[in-house]
Phi, psi and omega in degrees: 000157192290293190316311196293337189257339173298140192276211164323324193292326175272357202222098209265354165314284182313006209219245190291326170305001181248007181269166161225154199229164158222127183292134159183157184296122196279165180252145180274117184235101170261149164190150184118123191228167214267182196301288225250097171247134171282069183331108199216119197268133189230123202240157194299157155282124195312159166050040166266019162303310197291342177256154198298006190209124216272081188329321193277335193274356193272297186313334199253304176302330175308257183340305187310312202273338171290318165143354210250353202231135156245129197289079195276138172306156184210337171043030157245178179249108160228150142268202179303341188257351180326171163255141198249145177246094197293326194283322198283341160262002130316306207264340152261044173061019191266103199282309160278163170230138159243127150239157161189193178227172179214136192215127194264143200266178161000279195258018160115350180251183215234134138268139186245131191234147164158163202256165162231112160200188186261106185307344183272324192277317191044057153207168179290120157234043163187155171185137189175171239213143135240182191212170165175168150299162179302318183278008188258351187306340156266357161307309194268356164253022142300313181310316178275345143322295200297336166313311216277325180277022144253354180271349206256329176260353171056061172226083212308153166279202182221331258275342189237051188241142188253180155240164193211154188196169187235118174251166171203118183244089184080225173306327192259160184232169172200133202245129179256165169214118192235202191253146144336331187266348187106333195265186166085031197309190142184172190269165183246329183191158214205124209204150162262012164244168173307117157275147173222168163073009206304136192211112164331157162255157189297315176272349174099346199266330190242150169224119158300135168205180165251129169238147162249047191290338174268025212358052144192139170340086191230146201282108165254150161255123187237137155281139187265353166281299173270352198055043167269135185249136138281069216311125205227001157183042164299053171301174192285116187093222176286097218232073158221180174104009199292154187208117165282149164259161201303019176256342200093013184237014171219167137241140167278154197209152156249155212229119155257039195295329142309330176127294209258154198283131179216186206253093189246139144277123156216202208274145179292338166292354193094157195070188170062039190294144184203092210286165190213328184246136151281000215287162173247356163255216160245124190246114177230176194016073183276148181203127213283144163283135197315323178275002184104334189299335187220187178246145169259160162192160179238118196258124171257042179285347184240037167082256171297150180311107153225179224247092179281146176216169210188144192286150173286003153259014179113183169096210197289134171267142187259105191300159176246314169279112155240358182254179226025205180249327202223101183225092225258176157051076183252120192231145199237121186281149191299009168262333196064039175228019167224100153331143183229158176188139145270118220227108165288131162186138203030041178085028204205109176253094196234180195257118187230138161244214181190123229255098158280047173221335186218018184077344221282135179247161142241172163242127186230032165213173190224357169279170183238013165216064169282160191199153165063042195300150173206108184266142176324145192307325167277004175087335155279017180219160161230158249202151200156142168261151177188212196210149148192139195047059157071351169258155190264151180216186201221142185247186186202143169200100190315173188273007181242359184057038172249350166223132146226157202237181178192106189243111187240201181222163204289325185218121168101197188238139164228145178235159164081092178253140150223147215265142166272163180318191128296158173225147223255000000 
């Protein structure tokens, strides 16, 4: 049966109850760099002494871990206003520069400035002012990342995009919420039973999950601002899987409400049951297609668990996976034209995607008990639990497998990671 074989993700008896975690910021080990790196110089920022976080050393770790940049030294201080001698950071191997300033206002929040610009060209392409709070200063130089990655790389960046994840310390779970980079952790919620499942709302503000705070599985919605929850599916028996749709106004859910777990809608507010798979197996973890239109899910209706797709108003399902026997976890990247999957093969559950234009598959891990795949909000990257040296740690691997991070905490294990939206 499916249920017996399934790895953690599906089964948290098997899983996070047996882990034990410790809070703390997780850290980052990258390797592996994209075809093409872009030389680009990060120059100290005038006054960032003065702000609680040093912008250009933020700025400079973004770009280095995507993998697309090589990070030339500079030993300088300039600001925005500086005079630039372009040929001379020609000749020091630079197609760019970032200069800027930081400057503290009045009334305690920092303004941040700064240019971008191109030394082969000897003009500006990019530039612009933030104002923020003191405690917002690592905000705002992810933001002067994802500009310098989207002018330079013609891609939005992600770099001030958050992630969530599931820890466990002794007795107690926690459901986190961190900065892309691992840092700013903070808790979102705190339970002495399993959370599993954590899934962004479209806007970034609220996460859908499962707790077994009712000792059984029931569906919440928490605004991550005020922490208020909502109840968005306790039915009878088994409540789990939530995945949004791209408006924000449903989840998709698994249900056991037939007796076998099958594929539901309902309102992100609760209510509105709207049943969608028909089966005579178990149909679990539906996840919305970027325009709304279908569901991706994963069915053991052909004997082993592959990966099915369906109009969101039901009906016939169309298989996605034919290759191996065992094909779990299905995320679909924001163009809809790539599977993210976890794939059982020779004894080994690792991370595959699928070309849904020409069938073509990879593999972009090396590891075996990989789980919960998520991809970064621009689509170039995806984000998976997995072990190393007998602990669960959470990994990053661009969509071509040419950078990967590994990102782990000083002790213990983290799990379920979902990568969050943009945030508007």
């Amino acid at each position: 049966m499916m249920k017996r074989i399934y790895p953690r993700s599906l089964s948290i008896i098997f899983g996070l109850a047996l882990c034990t975690l410790a809070h703390a910021q997780l850290r980052i080990e990258t390797s592996g760099v994209g075809a093409t790196q872009i030389p680009i110089a990060v120059a100290g920022f005038a006054d960032e002494t003065l702000a609680p976080q040093q912008v250009s050393a933020i700025i400079k770790a973004d770009l280095d871990r995507s993998g697309y940049f090589k990070i030339i030294a500079t030993g300088n201080v300039m600001s925005e206003t500086s005079a630039i001698n372009y040929s001379d950071w020609k000749t020091r191997g630079a197609d760019a520069l970032v200069i800027g300033s930081v400057q503290r206002l009045a009334d305690g929040r920092f303004d941040v400035r700064y240019r971008l610009l191109d030394t082969v060209k000897g003009a500006q392409l990019s530039g612009f002012a933030l104002t923020d709070a003191a405690d917002h200063t690592r905000l705002t130089a992810h933001k002067i990342a994802d500009d310098i990655y989207e002018k330079l790389i013609g891609v939005r960046g992600d770099f001030s995009t958050r992630v969530s994840y599931v820890t466990k310390s002794g007795k107690e779970f926690r459901l986190e919420v961190a900065d892309s980079d691992g840092d700013g952790v903070h808790v979102a919620l705190r339970s002495n039973e399993p959370i599993i499942s954590p899934s962004w709302s479209p806007d970034g503000t609220k996460v859908a999950y499962v707790s077994f705070e009712n000792k059984k599985p029931v569906v919440y919605v928490q605004d991550l601002v005020t922490k208020q929850r909502t109840v968005a599916a306790n039915f009878k028996g088994s409540n789990s899987a939530p995945a949004w749709s791209p408006d924000g106004s449903k989840l998709a859910v698994a249900l056991t409400l037939s007796g076998s777990t099958q594929v539901y809608l309902v309102n992100a507010g609760g209510g509105g049951m709207q049943r969608l798979s028909n089966s005579n197996g178990i149909d679990t973890e539906p996840r919305f297609s970027p325009d709304g239109q279908s569901i991706y899910f994963t069915s053991d209706r052909s004997g082993g668990p592959q990966i099915y797709k369906m109009s969101v108003t039901g009906g016939a399902a169309q298989r996605v996976t034919f290759k191996g026997d065992y094909n779990i976890s299905p995320r679909i990247s924001p163009d809809g034209k790539t599977l993210a999957f976890i794939s059982r093969r020779e004894g080994r559950f690792q991370l595959y995607t699928l070309d849904l234009t020409n069938a073509q598959e990879q593999r972009l891990s090396d590891t075996v008990k990989d789980e919960s795949p998520s991809f970064s909000p621009n689509g170039r990257y995806i984000m998976y639990a997995t072990e190393s040296g007998r602990r669960g740690t959470l990994a990053v691997v661009s969509v071509d497998g040419s950078v990967k991070h590994q990102l782990t905490t000083q002790a213990g294990d983290i799990r379920e990671p979902a990568w969050g939206p943009f945030m508007k």
